[in-house]
N, C-alpha and C positions, 0 to 999 in steps of 0.2 A: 677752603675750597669746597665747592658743592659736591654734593655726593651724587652721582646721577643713577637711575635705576637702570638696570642692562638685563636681559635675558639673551643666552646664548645658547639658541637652539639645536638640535640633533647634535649633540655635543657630549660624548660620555668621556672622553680624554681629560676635559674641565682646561684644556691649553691656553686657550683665551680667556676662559672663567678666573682664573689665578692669576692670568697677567691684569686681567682689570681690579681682584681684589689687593694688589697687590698695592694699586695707583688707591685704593682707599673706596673702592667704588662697591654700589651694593650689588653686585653679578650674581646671576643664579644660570647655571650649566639645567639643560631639559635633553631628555631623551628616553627612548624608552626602555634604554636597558639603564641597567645599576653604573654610577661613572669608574672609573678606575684611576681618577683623579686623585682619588685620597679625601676630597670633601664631601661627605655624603651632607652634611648642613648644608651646604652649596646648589645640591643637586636636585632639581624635580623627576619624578622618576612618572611618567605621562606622556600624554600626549601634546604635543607643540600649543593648538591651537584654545589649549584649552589651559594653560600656565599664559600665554599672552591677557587673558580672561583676568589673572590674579592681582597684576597691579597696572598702576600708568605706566608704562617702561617709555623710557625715555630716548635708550636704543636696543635695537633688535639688533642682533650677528645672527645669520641662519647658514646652516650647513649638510643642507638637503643630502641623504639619500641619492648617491649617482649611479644608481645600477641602471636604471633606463633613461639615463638622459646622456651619456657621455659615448663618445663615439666608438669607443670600445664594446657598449652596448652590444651592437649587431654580431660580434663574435660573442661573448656571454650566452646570445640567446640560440645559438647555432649549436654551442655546445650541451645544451641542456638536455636530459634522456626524454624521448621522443613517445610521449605515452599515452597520448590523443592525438588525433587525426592530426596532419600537417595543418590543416584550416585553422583548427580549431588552436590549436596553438598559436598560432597567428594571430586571430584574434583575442585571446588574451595577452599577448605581448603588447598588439596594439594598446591595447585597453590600458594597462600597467604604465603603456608611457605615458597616454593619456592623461589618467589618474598622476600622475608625478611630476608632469608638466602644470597642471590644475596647482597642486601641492606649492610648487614655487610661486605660481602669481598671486593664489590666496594670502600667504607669506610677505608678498611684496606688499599689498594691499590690506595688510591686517588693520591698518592705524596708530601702528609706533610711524612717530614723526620722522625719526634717522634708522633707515636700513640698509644693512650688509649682506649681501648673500653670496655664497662663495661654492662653487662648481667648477671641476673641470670641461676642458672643453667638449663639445657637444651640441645638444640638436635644442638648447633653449635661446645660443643665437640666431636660429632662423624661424624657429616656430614662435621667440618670443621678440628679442633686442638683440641686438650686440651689446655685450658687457662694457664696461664705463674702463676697465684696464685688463689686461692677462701681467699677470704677477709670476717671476720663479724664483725660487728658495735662496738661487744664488745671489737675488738683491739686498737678500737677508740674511746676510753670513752662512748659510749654508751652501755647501759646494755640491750641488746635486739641480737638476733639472725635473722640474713636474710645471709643467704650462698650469696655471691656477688663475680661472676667471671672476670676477668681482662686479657685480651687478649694485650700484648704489643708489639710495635717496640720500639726499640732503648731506650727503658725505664727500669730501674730497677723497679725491684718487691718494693708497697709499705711494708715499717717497720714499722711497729703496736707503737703507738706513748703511748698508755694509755690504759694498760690492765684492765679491769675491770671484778668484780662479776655482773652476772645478766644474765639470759636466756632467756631474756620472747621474746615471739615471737607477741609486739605488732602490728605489722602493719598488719599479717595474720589474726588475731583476732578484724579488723575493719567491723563494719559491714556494709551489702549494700549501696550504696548509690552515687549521680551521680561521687562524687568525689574522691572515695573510689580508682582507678585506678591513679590518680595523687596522692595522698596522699600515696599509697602507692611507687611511684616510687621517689619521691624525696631522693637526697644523701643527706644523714645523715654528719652534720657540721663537726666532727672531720674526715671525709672521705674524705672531701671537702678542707677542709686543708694540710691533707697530700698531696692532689695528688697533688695538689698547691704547696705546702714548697717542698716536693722528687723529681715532675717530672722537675719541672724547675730549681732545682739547681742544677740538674744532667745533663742539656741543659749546662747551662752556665760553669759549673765544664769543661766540655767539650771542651767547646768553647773556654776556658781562656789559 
């Protein structure tokens, strides 16, 4: 089997990273904090745009940073302590989504040939596309709901592997706490797999 090269961006959980090296593949997890994966060989510890730079990758998984993109945004930024002028606050929030909506199309546009990008819902289907599927965990053996959008190239839409009963909306339902934003954004294992097992036998299906 070919070994294809993968970079999987904003990614310190390594979730995907392991489910690819697990298929034999050469995956390397990026972000800018340290992963908590367990693979620091695994791990670029940088910036996105500049581990894209290090080899041909064959496919990109990116998993943008959703503080100002998801429609929960607009409460976030309401709650924030108020310590420059109302304007001026404003216009930097503006600016931040801005800047983070920039952040995804560069991403989309880098020049890996098959990309994934994965956000919940929010303001990059009007300001950008409508995403290619909205995905929840319960397609994927897990019995919880989190609407999860998937923006692709050259990638088929993933097929839901293990339908399950169950609704519950744990992760929304975490309470405060430092970790409460990592914990909530980590990809859920059977989501980690599909994109693993679908996106790259769909490279290779291709390539054969």
């Amino acid at each position: 089997m070919k070994k294809l090269k993968i970079l999987v961006g904003c990614e310190e959980s390594q979730a995907v990273t392991i489910a690819l090296r697990k298929l034999g593949h050469e995956a390397y997890s990026c972000d800018l904090k340290e992963c908590t994966g367990g693979h620091t060989e695994w791990h670029i510890i940088g910036d996105v745009f500049e581990a894209i730079k290090f080899k041909k990758w064959d496919l990109g998984i990116f998993f943008p940073t959703c503080t100002y993109l998801t429609v929960s945004a607009n409460k976030w930024y309401k709650d924030q302590p108020k310590r420059k002028s109302g304007a001026l606050i404003g216009a930097e929030r503006r600016a931040a989504r801005e800047d983070a909506i920039d952040f995804v199309l560069n991403l989309y546009n880098c020049g890996i040939p098959h990309i994934a990008i994965e956000n919940p819902i929010g303001i990059l289907s009007s300001r950008w596309r409508k995403p290619n599927q909205v995905i929840q965990p319960w397609m994927f053996g897990h019995g919880e709901t989190k609407a999860t959008c998937l923006w692709l190239k050259n990638l088929p839409n993933l097929v839901p592997t293990d339908i399950v009963e169950g609704r519950e909306q744990r992760l929304h339902k975490l309470p405060p706490s430092k970790d409460r934003a990592t914990l909530r954004s980590k990809t859920y294992q059977g989501i980690a797999d599909a994109m693993a097992d679908q996106f790259t036998n769909h490279i290779l299906n291709q390539s054969s």
